[in-house]
C-alpha positions as CSV (number, residue, x, y, z in Angstrom):
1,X,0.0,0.0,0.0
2,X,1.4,3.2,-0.9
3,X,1.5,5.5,2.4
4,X,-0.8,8.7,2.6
5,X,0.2,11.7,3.2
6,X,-1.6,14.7,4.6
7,X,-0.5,18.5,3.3
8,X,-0.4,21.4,5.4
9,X,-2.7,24.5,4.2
10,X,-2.6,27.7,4.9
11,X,-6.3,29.3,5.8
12,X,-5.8,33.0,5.6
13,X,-5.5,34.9,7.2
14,X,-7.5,37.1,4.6
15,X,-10.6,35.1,4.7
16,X,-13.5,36.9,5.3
17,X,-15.1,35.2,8.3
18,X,-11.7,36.2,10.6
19,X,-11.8,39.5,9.6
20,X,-8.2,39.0,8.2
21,X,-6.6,38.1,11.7
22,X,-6.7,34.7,11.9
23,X,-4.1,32.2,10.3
24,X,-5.4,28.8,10.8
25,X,-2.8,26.4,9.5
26,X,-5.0,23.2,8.4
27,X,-3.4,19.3,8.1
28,X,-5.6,17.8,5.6
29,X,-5.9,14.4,3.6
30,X,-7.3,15.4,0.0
31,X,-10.6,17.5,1.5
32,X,-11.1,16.4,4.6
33,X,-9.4,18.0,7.5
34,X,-7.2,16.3,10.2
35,X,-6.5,19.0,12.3
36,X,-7.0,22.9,12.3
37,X,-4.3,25.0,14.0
38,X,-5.1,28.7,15.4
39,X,-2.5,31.1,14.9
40,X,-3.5,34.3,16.9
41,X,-1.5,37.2,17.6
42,X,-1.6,38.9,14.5
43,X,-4.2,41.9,16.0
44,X,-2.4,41.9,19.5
45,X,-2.9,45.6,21.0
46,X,-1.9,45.1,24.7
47,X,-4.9,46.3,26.0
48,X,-4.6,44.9,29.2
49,X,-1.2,46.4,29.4
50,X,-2.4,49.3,28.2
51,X,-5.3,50.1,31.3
52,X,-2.7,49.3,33.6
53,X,-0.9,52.8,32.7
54,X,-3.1,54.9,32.6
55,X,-5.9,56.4,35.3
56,X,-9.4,54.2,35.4
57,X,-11.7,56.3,33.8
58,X,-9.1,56.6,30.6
59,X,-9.2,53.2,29.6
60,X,-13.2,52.8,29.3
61,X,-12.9,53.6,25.5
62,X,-10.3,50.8,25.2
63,X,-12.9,48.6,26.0
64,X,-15.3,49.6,22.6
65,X,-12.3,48.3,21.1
66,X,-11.8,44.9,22.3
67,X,-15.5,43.3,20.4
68,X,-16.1,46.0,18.1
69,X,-19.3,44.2,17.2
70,X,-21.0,44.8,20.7
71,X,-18.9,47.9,22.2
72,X,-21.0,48.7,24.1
73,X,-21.4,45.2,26.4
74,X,-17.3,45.8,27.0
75,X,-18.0,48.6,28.7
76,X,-20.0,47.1,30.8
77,X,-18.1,45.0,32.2
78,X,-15.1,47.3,32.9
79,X,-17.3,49.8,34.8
80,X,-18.9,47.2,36.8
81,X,-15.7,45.7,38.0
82,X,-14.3,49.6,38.7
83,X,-17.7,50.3,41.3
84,X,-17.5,46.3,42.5
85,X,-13.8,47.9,43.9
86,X,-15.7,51.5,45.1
87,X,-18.3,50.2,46.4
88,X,-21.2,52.2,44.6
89,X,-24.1,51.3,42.9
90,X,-25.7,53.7,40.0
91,X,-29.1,55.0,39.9
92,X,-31.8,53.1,39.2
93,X,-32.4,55.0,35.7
94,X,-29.0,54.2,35.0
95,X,-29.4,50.6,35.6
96,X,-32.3,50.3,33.3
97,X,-30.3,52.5,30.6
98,X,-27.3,50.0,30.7
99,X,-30.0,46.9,30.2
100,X,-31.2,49.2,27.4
101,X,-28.7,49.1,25.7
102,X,-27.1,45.8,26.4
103,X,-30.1,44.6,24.5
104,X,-29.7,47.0,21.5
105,X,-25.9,45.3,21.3
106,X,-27.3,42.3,21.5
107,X,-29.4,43.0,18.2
108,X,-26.5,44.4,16.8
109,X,-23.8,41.7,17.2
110,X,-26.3,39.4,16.2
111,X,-27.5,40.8,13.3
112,X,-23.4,41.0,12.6
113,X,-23.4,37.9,12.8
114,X,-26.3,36.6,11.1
115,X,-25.2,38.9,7.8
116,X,-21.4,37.6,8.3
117,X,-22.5,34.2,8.5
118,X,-24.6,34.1,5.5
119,X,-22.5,35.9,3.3
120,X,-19.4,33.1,4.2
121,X,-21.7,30.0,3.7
122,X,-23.3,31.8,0.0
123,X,-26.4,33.7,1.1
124,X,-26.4,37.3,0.0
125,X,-29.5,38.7,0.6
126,X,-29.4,38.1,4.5
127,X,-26.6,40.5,4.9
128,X,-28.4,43.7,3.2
129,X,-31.8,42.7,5.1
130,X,-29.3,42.2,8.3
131,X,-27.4,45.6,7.6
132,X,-31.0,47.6,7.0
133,X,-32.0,47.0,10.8
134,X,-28.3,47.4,12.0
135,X,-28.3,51.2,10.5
136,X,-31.3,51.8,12.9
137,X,-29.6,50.8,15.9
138,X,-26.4,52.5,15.2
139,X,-28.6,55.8,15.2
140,X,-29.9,55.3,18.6
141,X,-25.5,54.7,19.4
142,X,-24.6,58.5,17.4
143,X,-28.2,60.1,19.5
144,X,-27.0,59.1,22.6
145,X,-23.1,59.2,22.2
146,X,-22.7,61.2,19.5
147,X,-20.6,58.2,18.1
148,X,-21.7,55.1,16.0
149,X,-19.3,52.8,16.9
150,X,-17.2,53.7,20.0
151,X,-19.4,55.1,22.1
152,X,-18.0,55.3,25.9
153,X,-21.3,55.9,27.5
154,X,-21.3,53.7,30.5
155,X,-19.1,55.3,33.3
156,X,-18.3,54.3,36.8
157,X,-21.3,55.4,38.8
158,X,-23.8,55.7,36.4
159,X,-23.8,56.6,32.5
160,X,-22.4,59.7,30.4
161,X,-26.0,61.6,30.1
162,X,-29.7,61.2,29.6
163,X,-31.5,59.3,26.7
164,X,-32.0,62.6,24.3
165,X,-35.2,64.3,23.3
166,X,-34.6,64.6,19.7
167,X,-33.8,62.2,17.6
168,X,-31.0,63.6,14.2
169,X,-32.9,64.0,11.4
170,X,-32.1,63.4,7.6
171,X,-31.5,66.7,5.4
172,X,-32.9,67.0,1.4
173,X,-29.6,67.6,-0.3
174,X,-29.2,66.7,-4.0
175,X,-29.0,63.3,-3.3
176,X,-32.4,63.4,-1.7
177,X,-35.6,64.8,-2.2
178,X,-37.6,66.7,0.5
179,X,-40.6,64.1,-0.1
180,X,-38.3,60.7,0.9
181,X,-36.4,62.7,3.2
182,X,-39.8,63.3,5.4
183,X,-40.7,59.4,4.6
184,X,-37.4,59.0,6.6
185,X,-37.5,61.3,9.3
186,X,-41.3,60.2,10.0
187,X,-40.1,58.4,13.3
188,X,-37.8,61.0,14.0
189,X,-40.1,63.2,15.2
190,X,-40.7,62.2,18.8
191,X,-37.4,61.7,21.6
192,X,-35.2,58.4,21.8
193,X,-37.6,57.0,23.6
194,X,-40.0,56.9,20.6
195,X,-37.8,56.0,18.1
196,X,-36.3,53.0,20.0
197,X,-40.2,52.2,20.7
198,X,-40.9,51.8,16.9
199,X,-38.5,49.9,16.1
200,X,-39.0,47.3,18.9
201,X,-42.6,47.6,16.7
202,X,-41.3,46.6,13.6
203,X,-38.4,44.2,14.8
204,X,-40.3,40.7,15.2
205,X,-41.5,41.1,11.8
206,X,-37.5,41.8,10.5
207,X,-36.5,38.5,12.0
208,X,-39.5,36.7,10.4
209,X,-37.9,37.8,6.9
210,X,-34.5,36.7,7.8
211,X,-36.3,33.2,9.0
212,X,-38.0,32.7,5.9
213,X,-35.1,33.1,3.8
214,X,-32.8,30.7,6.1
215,X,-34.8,28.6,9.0
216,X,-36.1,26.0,6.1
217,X,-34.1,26.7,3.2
218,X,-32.6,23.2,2.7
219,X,-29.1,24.6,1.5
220,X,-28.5,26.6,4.5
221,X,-29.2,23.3,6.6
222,X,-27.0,21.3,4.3
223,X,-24.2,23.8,5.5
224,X,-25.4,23.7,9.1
225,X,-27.1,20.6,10.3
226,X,-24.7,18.1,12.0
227,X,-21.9,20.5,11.4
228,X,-19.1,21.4,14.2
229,X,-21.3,19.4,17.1
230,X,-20.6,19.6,20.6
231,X,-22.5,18.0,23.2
232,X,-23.0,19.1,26.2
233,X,-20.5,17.9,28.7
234,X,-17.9,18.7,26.4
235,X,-18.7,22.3,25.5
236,X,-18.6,22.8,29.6
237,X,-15.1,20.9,29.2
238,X,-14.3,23.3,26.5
239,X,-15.2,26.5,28.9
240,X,-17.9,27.6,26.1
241,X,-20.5,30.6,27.5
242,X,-23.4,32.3,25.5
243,X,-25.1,30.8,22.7
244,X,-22.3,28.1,22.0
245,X,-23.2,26.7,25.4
246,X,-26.7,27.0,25.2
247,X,-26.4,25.8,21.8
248,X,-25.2,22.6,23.5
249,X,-28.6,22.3,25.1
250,X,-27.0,23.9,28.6
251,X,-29.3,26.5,30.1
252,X,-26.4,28.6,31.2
253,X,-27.4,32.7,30.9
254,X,-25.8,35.1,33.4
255,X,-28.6,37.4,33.0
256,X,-30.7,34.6,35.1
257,X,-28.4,32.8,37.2
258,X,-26.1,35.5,38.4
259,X,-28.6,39.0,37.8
260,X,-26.8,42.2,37.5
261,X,-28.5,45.2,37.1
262,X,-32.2,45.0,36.9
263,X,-32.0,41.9,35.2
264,X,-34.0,40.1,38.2
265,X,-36.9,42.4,37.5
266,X,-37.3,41.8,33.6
267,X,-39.3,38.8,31.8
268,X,-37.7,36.9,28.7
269,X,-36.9,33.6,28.4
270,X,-33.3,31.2,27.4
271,X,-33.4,30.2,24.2
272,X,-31.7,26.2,24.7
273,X,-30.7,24.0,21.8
274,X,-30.7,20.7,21.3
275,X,-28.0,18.9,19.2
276,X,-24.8,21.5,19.9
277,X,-24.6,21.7,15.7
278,X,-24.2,25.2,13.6
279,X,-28.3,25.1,12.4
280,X,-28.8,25.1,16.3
281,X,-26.5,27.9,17.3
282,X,-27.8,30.4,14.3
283,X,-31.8,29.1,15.8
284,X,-30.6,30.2,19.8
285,X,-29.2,33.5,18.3
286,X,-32.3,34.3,16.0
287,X,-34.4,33.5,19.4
288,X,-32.5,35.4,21.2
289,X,-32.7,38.2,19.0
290,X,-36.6,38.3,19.9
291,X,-36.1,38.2,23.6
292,X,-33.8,40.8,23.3
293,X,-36.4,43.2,21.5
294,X,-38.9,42.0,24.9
295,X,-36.5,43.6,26.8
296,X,-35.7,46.6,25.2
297,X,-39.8,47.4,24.9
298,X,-40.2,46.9,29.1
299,X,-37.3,49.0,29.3
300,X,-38.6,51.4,26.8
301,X,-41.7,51.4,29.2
302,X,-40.2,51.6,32.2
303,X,-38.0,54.5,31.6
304,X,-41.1,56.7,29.8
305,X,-42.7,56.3,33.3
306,X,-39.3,57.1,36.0
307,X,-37.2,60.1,35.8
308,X,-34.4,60.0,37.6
309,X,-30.9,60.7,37.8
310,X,-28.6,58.8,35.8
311,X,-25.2,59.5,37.5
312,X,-24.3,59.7,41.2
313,X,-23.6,62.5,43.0
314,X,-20.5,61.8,44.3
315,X,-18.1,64.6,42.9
316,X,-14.8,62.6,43.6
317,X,-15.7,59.9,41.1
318,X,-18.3,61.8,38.6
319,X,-17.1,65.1,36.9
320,X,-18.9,68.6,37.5
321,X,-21.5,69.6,35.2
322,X,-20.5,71.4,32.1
323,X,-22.6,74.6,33.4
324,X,-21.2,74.4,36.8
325,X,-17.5,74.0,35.1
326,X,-18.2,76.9,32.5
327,X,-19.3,79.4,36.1
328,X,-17.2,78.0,39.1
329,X,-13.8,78.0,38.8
330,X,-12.9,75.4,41.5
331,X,-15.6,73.1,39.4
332,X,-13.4,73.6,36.5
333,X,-10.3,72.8,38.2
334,X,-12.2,69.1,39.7
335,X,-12.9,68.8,36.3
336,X,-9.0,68.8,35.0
337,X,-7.8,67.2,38.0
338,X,-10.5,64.2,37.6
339,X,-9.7,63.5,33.6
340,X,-6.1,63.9,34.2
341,X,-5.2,62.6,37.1
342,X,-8.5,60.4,37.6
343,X,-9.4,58.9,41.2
344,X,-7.8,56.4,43.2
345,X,-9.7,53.0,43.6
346,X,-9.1,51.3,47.4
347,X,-6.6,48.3,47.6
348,X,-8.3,44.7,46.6
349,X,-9.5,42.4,43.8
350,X,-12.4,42.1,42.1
351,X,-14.3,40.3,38.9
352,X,-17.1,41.0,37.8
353,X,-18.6,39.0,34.3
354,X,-21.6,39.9,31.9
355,X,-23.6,38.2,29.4
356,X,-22.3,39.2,26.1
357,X,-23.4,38.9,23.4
358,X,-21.0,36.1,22.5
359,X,-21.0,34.6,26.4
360,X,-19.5,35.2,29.3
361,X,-17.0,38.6,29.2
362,X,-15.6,39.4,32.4
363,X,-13.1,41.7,34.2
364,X,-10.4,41.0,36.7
365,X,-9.0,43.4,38.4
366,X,-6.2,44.5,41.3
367,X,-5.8,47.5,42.9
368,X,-3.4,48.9,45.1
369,X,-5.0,51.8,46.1
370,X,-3.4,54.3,43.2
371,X,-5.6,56.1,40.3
372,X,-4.7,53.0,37.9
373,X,-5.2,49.3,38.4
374,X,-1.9,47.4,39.2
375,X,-3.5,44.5,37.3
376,X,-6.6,44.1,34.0
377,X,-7.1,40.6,32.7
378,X,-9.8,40.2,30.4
379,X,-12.1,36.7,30.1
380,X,-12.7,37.3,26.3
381,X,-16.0,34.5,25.2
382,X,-14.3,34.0,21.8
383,X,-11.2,32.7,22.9
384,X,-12.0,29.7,24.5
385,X,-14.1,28.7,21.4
386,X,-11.2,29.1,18.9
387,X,-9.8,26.9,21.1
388,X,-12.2,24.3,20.4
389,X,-11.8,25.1,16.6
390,X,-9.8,21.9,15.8
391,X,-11.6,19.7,18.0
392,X,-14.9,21.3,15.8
393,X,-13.4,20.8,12.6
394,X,-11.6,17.5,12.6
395,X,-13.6,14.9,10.2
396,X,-15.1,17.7,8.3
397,X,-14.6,19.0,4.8
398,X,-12.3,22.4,3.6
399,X,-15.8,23.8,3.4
400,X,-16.8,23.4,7.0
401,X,-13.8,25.2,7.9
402,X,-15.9,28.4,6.8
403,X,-19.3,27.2,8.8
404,X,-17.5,26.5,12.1
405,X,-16.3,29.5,12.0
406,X,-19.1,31.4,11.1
407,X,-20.8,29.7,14.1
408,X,-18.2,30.5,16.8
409,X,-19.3,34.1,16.2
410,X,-15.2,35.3,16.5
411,X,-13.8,38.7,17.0
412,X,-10.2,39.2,16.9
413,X,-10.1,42.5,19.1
414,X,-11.3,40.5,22.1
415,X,-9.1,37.2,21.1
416,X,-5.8,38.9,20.4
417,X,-6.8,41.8,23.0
């Protein structure tokens, strides 16, 4: 018998599904693949490294930059870890903001992903239904933030400012006429509140169209049934959180079984698959994109009826208004001292984990008692499941390769951090 030999491929790292970060370095016997090597490294930014120099309230925007799919969610994490370590708790408003817009990232990594994943696996259309509900939600980021993307909103103690009144509107210019310009700007008119209201309206009949096209269509579950599957025992083996988890069939969700925020007092239900294979991750996410949307209206709700503060009052961690820093001169010089110099954070550890979108992000942190941590390690979800790429892969064709990764839901700025 002549002996086989396997070659050695090279997978990127320019695919498109690893966002041209990942080198995975594939053993393979004709088409079939005997084992799938991660490279990472290739995005490293020392962001860790980076929190520890500086003061505590610098390094928040790092944070949008670790999964720039769901920036937000990072945040959330880092700030919660900060007023673990001072001992505060934010306003009530403030908590209900935060859920708000946990929610709304949710929507928006998994439309992400649902778009990304289509595209890799050959369906088009998803991706420009996916991106037409995505543009939506990064308007409600630029109203409140004044960003789309990196929006540093959440802060130690509470968040950055109230939900707005006014919602931006489109201008006619020569690209557009005055009459589709006030078709557009029809659910402008009202405050954020409104706005986000609507669209929690129109949302569950969105992610009907995106089922229709995918849920049955028998070439999407040629690409996804029996593909990459984990059972249960192994994915807790594996360290898997989030939808690969519950994907597996393990009812795992921090947002039940370890409430933060106002979490406790909310109603929506786990999505729970049943055979840990890529169709039953993309039907958990699509779920979970409805529960998310129940969430966002109660909050919606709940926030029309309670004003409130949305920061604390306590002027050694939150900065001075900008009226009382524009009139009183010691305000203004709080102000400097507090963005330049920051606060200092009393000696201890502390870690405190959210449900991201992808699973379980958390945030472990030393202090020893100076205005910057001594220590920042990040628990990034997406790591542990590119660890379990080449036990996913192995057995499976060159084509899989794309699937699995597809299915993993990976972002290289929380990986490589």
């Amino acid at each position: 018998m002549p002996e086989i030999q396997t070659f050695t491929m090279n997978f990127g790292p320019q695919h498109p599904a690893a966002h041209g970060v990942l080198r995975l370095v594939l053993e393979m016997d004709g088409e079939v693949i005997h084992s799938a090597d991660p490279h990472v490294g290739l995005l490293h930014r020392a962001t860790e490294k980076l929190a520890e120099s500086k003061p505590y309230n610098q390094s928040i925007g790092y944070m949008d930059r670790l999964d720039y799919i769901s920036m937000i969610c990072n945040e959330h994490g880092y700030v919660l870890v900060i007023e673990k370590l001072l001992g505060i708790t934010p306003p009530i408003r403030a908590q209900y903001i935060r859920v708000l817009f946990d929610e709304i990232t949710r929507i928006l990594n998994h439309l992400f992903w649902l778009g990304a994943h289509g595209l890799d696996i050959g369906a088009m259309t998803i991706f420009l239904y996916c991106f037409r509900e995505r543009e939506d939600l990064m308007d409600i980021y630029e109203a409140v933030s004044g960003t789309r993307m990196h929006a540093t909103y959440y802060r130690p103690g509470g968040v950055y400012r109230d939900l707005p009144e006014a919602m931006p509107k489109y201008q006619a210019s020569k690209w557009r006429s005055k009459k589709s310009v006030a078709k557009l700007n029809a659910i402008r008119e009202g405050s954020l509140l409104d706005f986000i209201d609507a669209f929690t309206v129109k949302f569950p009949a969105c992610v009907d169209q995106y089922e229709n096209l995918l849920t049955d269509n028998r070439i999407w579950k040629q690409r996804t049934v029996n593909i990459g599957v984990v059972p249960p025992e192994r994915a807790l083996q594996l360290g898997f959180t989030g939808p690969m988890l519950r994907g597996s069939g393990v009812e795992w969700d921090l947002r039940k079984k370890q409430p933060y925020e106002v979490y406790d007092q909310l109603d929506f239900d786990i999505p729970v698959g049943t055979n840990g294979d890529c169709y039953d991750r993309y039907l958990v996410r699509v779920e979970e994109m409805r529960q998310s949307n129940k969430i966002v209206k109660q909050c919606v709700d709940w926030l029309r009826e309670n004003p409130g503060p949305v920061m604390l009052e306590d002027r050694k961690i939150v900065a001075p208004t900008r009226v009382e820093m524009k009139d009183d001169m010691e305000s203004l010089i709080h102000h400097f001292k507090l963005f330049t110099e920051g606060y200092c954070v009393p000696a201890g550890e502390a870690y405190a984990a959210i449900e991201h979108p992808k699973g379980e992000f958390g945030v472990y942190m030393i202090s020893d008692g100076a205005n910057k941590p001594y220590r920042v390690k990040i628990r990034a979800a997406g790591f542990a499941h590119l660890g379990a790429m080449s036990e996913m892969v192995t057995g499976h064709m060159l084509a899989d390769v794309v699937a699995v990764i597809g299915t993993q839901d990976i972002v290289f700025g929380e990986i490589d951090r």
